[in-house]
One Martini backbone bead per residue (centre of mass of N, CA, C, O) as a GRO file, in nm:
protein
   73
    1UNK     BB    1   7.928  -3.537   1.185
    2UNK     BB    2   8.204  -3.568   1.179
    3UNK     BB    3   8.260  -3.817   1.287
    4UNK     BB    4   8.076  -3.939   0.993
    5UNK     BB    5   8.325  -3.870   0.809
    6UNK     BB    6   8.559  -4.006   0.941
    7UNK     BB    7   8.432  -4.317   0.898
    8UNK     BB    8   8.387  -4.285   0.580
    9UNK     BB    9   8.700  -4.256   0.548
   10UNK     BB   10   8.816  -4.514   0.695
   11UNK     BB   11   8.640  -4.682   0.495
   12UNK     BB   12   8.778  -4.582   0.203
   13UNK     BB   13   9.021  -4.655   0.235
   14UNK     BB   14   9.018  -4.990   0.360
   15UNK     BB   15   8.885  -5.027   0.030
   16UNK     BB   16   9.125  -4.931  -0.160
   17UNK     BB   17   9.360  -5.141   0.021
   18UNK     BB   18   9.167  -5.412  -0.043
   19UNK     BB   19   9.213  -5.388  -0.348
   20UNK     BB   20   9.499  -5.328  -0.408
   21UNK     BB   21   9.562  -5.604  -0.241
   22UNK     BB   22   9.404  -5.756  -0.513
   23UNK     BB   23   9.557  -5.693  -0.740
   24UNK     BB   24   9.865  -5.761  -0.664
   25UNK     BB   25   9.795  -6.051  -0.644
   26UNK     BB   26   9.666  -6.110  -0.938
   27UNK     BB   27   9.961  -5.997  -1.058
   28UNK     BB   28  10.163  -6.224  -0.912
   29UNK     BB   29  10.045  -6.436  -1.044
   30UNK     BB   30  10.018  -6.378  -1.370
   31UNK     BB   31  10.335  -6.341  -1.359
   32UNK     BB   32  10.407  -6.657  -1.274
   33UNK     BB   33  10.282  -6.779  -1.503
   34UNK     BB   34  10.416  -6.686  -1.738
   35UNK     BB   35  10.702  -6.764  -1.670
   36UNK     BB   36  10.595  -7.076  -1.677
   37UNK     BB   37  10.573  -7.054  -1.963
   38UNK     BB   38  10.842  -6.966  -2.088
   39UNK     BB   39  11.057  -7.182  -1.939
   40UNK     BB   40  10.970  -7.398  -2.105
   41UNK     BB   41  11.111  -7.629  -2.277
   42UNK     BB   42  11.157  -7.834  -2.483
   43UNK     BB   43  11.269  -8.196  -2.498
   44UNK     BB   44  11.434  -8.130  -2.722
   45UNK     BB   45  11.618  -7.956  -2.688
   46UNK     BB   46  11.746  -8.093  -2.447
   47UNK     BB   47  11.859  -8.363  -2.586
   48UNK     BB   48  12.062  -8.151  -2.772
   49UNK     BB   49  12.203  -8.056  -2.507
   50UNK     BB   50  12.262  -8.310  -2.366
   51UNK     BB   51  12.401  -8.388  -2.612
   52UNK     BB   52  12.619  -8.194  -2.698
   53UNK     BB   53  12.934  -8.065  -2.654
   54UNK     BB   54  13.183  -7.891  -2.498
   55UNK     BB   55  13.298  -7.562  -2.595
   56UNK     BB   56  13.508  -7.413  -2.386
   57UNK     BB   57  13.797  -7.430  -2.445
   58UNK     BB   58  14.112  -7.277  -2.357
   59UNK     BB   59  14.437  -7.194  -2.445
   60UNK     BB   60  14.686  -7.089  -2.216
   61UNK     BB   61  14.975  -7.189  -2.400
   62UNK     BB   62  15.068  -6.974  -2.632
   63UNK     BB   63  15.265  -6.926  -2.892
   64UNK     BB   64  15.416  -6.732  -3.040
   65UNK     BB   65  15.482  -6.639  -3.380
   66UNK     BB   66  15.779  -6.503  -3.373
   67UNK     BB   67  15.936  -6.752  -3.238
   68UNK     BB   68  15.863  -6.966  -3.452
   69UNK     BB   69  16.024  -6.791  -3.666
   70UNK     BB   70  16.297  -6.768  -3.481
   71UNK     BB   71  16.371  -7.057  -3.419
   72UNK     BB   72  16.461  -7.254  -3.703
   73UNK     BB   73  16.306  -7.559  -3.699
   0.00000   0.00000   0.00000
């Protein structure tokens, strides 16, 4: 009867963790799916920022207006 308990265990085992990873398999799924579909940009969009200049620049030597002032002109 042992033997027949510990059988019955080590199936219910190996059938809980064969749930648990069709599980996890369906849930990183249904997170790629969502996401791919999150990540998509309109083409408008798309167009407006390629069309659009950067303007990131910044300028590194700037002089202060101190000196400015006290140049004389």
């Amino acid at each position: 009867m042992a033997k027949n308990k510990q059988q019955k265990k080590k199936k219910r085992e190996r059938r809980v963790a064969q749930e648990k990873h069709a599980a996890a398999t369906r849930r990183r799924a249904q997170e790629k799916t969502t996401k791919e579909s999150q990540k998509s940009v309109p083409e408008r969009t798309k167009r407006i920022e390629a069309a659009a200049p950067k303007t990131d620049y910044i300028p590194t030597n700037k002089k202060s207006p101190f000196t400015q002032r006290r140049g004389g002109g």
